[in-house]
Structures are given as C-alpha cells and as structure tokens.
C-alpha positions in Angstrom: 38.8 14.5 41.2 39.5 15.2 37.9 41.8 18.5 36.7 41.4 20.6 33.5 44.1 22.2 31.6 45.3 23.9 28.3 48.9 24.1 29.2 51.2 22.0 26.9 53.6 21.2 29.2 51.2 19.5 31.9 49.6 17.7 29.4 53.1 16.3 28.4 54.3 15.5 31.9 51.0 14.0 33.0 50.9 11.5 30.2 54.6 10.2 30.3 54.4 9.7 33.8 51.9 7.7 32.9 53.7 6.2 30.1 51.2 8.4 27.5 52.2 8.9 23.9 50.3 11.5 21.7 48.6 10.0 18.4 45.8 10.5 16.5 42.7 7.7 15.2 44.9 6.7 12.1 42.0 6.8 9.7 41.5 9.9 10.0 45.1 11.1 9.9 45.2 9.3 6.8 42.4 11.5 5.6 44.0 14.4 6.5 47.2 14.0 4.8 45.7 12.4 1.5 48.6 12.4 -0.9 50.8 13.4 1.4 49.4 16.9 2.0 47.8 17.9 5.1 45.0 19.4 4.6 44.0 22.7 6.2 40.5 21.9 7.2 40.8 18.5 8.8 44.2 19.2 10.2 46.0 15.9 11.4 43.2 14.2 12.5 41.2 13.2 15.9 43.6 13.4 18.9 44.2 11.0 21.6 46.5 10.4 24.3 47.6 6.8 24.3 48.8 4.4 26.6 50.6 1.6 25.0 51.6 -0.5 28.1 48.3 0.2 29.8 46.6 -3.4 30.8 43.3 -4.0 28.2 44.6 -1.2 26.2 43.7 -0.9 22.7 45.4 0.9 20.2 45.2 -0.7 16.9 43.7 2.2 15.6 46.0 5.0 16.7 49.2 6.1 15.0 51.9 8.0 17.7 52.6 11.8 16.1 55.2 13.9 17.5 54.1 16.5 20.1 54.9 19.5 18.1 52.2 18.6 15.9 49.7 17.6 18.5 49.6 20.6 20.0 49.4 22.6 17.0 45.8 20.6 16.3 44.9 21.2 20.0 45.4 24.7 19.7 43.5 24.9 16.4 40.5 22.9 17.6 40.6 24.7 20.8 40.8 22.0 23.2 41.5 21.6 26.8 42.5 18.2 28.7 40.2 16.4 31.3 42.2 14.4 33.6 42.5 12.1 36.9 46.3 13.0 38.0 46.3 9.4 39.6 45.1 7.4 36.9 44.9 7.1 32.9 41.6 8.8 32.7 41.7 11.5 30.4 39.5 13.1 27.7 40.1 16.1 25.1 37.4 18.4 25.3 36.3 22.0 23.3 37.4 24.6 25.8 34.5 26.1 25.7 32.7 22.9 27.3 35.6 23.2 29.9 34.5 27.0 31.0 31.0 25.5 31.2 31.8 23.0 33.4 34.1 25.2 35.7 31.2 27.0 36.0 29.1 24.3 37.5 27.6 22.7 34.3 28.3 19.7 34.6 26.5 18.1 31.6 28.1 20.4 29.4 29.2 18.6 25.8 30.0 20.2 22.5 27.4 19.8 20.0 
C-alpha cells in the first residue's frame, strides 16, 4: 500500500535504500537557470526521484541536483511524496492532492 510524506528525511532514506538520486527533467532546469541565474519563478525545475541502476530505467533526460536544493523546490511547490516502501514506485504530488486523498478522494489530481 502506498505511504505519503512531507518529511525530508524519509524521502532521503527511502530512495537510497533504493539506490534513488534526486534530479530534476534537465530541460527544464536548464530553463530555470538561463545564464546561469536561477530564476525565482520557475525555481530549479520539475523534480524527480531517479533510479539509475533500476532495470528499464530511463534517465536520459534527468540531471542528479544535490538534496539541499531539491528540497528547497519541494518546499516551494508544496509537494508531498507518494510511495510503495517495497518497491520504486513513487510520485511527487501538490500537498493539497495528498490531504484530498487521505481523506478518501481518491481521484484527487492538481489541476
């Protein structure tokens, strides 16, 4: 059954022990750092959690960032973390979708 959490330090132990990296879709971290300024409106980009040694696992497209600044874009877009504990599954959703959801909606999507 899948878990939800905002705490930074589950969501880092979960994905190592799963051999997870943070990283963002490079094209848009690209975007956001134009120049070589981040911008303040699109922030680093669109997280992910990745899992390079992960059989059919593709990540051409994501670039590994350091924690620190992962979590400072989670916090900022207000996400929480769906997750299997047993399994790679995962998904970064608005928080506000997760209180939904623990509330029994469970078709509950940002819009």
């Amino acid at each position: 059954m899948a878990k939800t959490t905002t705490d930074h330090d589950e969501i880092r132990r979960w994905a190592e022990s799963h051999g997870g990296k943070s990283a963002v879709v490079r094209s848009t971290h690209d975007e956001a750092h134009g120049n070589g300024k981040k911008s303040r409106k699109t922030g680093v980009g669109l997280l992910r959690l990745m899992f390079p040694k992960a059989r059919q696992s593709d990540h051409g497209e994501l670039e590994e960032i350091d924690w620190n600044e992962f979590f400072q874009q989670f916090e900022d877009s207000k996400l929480a973390l769906l997750y299997e504990e047993d399994s790679n599954f995962n998904k970064l959703i608005g928080r506000d979708t997760a209180e939904k959801r623990e509330h029994g909606d469970h078709k509950a999507a940002r819009h």
